[in-house]
C-alpha positions as CSV (number, residue, x, y, z in Angstrom):
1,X,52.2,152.6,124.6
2,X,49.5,154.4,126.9
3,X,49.2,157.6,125.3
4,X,49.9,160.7,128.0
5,X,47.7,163.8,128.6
6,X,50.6,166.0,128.5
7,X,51.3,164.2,124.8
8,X,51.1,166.3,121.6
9,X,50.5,163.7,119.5
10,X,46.7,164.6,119.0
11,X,48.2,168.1,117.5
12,X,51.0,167.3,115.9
13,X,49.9,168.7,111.8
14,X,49.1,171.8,114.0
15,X,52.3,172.2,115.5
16,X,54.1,170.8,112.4
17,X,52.9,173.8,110.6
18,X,53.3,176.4,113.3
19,X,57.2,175.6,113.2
20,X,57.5,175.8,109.6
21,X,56.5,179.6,109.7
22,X,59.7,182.2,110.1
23,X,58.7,184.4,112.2
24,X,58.4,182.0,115.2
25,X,59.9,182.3,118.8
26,X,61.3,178.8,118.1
27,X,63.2,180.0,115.0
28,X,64.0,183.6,116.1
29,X,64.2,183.7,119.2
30,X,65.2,179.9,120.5
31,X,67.0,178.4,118.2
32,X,70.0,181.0,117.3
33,X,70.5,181.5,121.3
34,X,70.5,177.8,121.7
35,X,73.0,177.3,119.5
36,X,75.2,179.9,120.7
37,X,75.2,178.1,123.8
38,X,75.3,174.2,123.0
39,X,78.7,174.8,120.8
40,X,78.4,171.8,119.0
41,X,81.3,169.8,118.4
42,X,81.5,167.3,115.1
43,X,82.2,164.5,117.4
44,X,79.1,165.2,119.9
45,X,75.9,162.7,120.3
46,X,73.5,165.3,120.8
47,X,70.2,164.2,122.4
48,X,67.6,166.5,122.2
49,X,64.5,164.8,124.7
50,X,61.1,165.6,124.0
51,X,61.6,166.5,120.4
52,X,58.4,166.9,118.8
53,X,58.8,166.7,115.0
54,X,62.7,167.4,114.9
55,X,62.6,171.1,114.1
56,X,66.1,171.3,116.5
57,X,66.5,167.7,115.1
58,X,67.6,168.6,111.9
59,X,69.3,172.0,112.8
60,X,71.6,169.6,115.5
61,X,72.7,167.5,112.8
62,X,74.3,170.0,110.4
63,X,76.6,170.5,113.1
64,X,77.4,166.9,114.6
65,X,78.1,163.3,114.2
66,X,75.1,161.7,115.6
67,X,71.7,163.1,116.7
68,X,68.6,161.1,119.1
69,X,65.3,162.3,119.1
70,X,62.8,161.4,121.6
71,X,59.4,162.1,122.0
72,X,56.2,160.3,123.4
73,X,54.3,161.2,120.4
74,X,54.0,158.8,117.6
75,X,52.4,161.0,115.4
76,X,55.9,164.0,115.8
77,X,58.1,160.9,115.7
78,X,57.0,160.2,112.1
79,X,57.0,163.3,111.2
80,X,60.4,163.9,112.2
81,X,62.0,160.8,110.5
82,X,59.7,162.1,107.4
83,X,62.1,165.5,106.9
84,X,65.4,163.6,108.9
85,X,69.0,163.3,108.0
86,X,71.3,159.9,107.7
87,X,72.9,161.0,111.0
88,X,69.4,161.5,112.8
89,X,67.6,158.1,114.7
90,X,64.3,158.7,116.1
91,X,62.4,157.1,118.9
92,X,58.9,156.6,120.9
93,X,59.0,156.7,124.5
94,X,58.1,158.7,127.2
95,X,61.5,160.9,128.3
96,X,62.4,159.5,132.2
97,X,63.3,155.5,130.5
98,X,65.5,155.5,127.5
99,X,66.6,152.1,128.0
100,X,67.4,151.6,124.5
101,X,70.6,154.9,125.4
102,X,73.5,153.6,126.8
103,X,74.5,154.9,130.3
104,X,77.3,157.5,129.7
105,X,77.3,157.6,125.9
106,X,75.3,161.3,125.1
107,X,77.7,164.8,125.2
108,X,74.8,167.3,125.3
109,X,71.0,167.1,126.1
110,X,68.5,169.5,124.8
111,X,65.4,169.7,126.5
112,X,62.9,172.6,124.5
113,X,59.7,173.9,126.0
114,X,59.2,170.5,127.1
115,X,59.9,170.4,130.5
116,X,57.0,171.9,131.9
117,X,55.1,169.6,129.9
118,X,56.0,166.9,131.9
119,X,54.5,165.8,135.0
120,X,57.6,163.4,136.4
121,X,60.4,166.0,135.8
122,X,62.7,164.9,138.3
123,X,62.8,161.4,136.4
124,X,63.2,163.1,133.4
125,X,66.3,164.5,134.8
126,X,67.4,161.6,136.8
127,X,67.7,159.6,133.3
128,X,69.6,162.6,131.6
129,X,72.1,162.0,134.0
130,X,72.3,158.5,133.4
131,X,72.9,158.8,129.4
132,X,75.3,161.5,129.6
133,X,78.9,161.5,130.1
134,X,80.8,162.5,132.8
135,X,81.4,166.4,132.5
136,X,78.4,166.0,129.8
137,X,75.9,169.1,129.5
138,X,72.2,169.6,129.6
139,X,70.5,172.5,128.3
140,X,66.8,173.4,129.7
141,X,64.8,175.8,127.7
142,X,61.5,177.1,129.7
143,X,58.9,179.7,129.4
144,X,60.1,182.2,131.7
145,X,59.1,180.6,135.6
146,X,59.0,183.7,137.3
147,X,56.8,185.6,134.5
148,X,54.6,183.2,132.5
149,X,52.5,181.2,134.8
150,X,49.6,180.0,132.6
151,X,46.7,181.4,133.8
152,X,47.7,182.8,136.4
153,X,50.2,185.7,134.9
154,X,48.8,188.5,132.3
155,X,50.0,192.3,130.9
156,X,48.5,194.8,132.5
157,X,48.8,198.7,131.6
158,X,49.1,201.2,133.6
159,X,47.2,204.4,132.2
160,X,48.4,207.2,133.8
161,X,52.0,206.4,133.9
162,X,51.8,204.9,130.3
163,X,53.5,202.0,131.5
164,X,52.9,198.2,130.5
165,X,53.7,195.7,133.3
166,X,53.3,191.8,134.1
167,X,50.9,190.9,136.4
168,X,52.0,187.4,138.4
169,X,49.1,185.8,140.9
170,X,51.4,183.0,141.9
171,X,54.7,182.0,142.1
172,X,55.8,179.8,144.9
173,X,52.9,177.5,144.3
174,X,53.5,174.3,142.0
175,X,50.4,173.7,139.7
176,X,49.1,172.2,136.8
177,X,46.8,173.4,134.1
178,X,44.9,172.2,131.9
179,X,45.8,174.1,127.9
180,X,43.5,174.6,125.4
181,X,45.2,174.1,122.2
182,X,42.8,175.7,120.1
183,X,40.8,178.2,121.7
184,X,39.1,179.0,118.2
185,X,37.4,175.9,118.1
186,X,33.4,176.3,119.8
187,X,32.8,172.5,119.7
188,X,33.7,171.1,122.9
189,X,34.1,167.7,121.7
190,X,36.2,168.9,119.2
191,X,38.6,170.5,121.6
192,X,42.1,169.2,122.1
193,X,44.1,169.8,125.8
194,X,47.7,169.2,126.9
195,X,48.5,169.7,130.6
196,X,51.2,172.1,131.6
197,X,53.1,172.4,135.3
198,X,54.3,175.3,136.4
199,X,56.7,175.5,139.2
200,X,59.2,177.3,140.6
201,X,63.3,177.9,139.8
202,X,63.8,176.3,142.8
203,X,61.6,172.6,142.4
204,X,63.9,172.4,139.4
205,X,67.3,173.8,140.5
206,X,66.6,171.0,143.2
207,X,66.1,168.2,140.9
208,X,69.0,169.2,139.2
209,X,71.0,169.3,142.6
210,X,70.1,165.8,143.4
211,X,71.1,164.0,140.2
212,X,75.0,165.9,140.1
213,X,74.2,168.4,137.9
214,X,75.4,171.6,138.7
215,X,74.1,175.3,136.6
216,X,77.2,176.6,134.8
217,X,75.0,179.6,132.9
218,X,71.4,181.0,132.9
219,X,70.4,183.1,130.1
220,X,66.9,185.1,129.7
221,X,65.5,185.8,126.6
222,X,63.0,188.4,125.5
223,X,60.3,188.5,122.3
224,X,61.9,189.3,119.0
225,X,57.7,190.9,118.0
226,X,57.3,194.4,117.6
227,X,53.8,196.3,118.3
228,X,51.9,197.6,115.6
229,X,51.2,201.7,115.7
230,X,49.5,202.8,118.3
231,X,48.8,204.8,122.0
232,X,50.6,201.6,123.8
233,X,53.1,201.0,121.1
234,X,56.1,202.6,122.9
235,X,55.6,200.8,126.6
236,X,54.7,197.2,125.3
237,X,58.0,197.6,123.0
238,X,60.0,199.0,126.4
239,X,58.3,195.8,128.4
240,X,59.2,193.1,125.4
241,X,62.8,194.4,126.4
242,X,62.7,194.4,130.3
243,X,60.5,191.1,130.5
244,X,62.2,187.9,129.1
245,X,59.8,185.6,127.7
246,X,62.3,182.4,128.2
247,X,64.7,180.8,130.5
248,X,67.5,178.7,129.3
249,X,69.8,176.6,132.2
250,X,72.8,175.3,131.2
251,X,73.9,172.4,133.5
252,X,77.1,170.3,133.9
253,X,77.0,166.7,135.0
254,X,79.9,166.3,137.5
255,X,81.5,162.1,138.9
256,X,79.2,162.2,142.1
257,X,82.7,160.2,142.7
258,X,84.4,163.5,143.2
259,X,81.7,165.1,144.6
């Protein structure tokens, strides 16, 4: 399989070992929320698309009967069947042709920080609607749209007025970027990039419109960090609260039958 840009695959023992720490947004903030939300049944095939090394993998199958992870990445894939359950089957492929999924055979669809990874989105949500069931749900999780645009979105403080604010350059705009994965690194041959796309509520509230999905909750999360002591300690804890950091849609497929 051609190997993507927008694959993780060439960091995966990094991003292994970022989600085994605690204090993560994907554990603190993400996962609990999530949860909340997907209600879990024991009779649910849950799908979660784009899965990385099955860190919501494994917490999915405590609750279910049957869990599929996906990702592109051969290098998360293995590392997700390493630390998997007897309930939990793993596969390789890109996330717009799961042709080994039956058409109408997934409850619920978990797509994490993943989304805006990927550059054929709509296709990616065309297929979700294929392998779920009628009445079926799919659950988006996104860096906040309106607020985190890589690159071109930053804090800003406001001196006099002690305030701390988010600065947004563009919105409307769909664009992609490429992401340095580690910064740290001064060797540029030693670098490793993923893309990411940023684009509006509305480019995905219309892909979801198209394939008979329609949005039956949106949720916006904040930071769970607290700033350390300090002159701008107050307004960057006051902005963590008033700025959510993440998006999470929750969709319903409806019988375009009915429709």
């Amino acid at each position: 399989m051609k190997k993507q840009l927008t694959s993780w695959g060439n960091v995966s023992n990094w991003y292994n070992d970022l989600l085994k720490k605690e204090n993560t947004y994907q554990n603190q903030v993400i996962l609990p929320n999530l949860l909340k939300l997907m209600e879990i049944n024991k009779t649910d095939t849950v799908l979660d698309l784009a899965c990385g090394q099955g860190f919501f993998s494994h917490e999915y199958a405590k609750f279910c009967e049957k869990v599929i992870g996906v990702d592109i990445s051969e290098e998360l894939i293995k590392l997700a069947k390493k630390n998997s359950n007897t309930n939990e089957t793993y596969f390789v492929s890109s996330a717009d042709s799961l042709l080994f999924i039956q058409s109408k055979t997934i409850d619920k669809i978990s797509i994490v920080l993943a989304l805006q990874n990927i550059e054929n989105f709509s296709a990616v949500v065309k297929e979700c609607a294929r392998v779920l069931k009628d009445s079926g749900k799919l659950f988006v999780v996104l860096n906040h749209p309106a607020f985190r645009v890589p690159k071109k979105s930053d804090w800003g403080y406001d001196v006099k007025n002690k305030v701390q604010f988010r600065k947004v350059e563009k919105y409307l705009s769909e664009i992609n970027i490429n992401i340095d994965m580690n910064p740290g690194e001064k060797i540029q041959k030693f670098k490793q990039y993923t893309k990411s796309f940023h684009r509006p509520l509305q480019s995905y509230f219309r892909a979801l419109n198209e394939n008979h999905f329609v949005v039956s909750k949106l949720e916006e999360w904040i930071s769970n960090k607290k700033s350390q002591n300090g002159p701008r300690q107050k307004a960057e804890d006051v902005a963590r609260k008033e700025i959510p950091m993440f998006m999470c849609i929750e969709t319903i497929k409806i019988n375009k039958n009915i429709v």
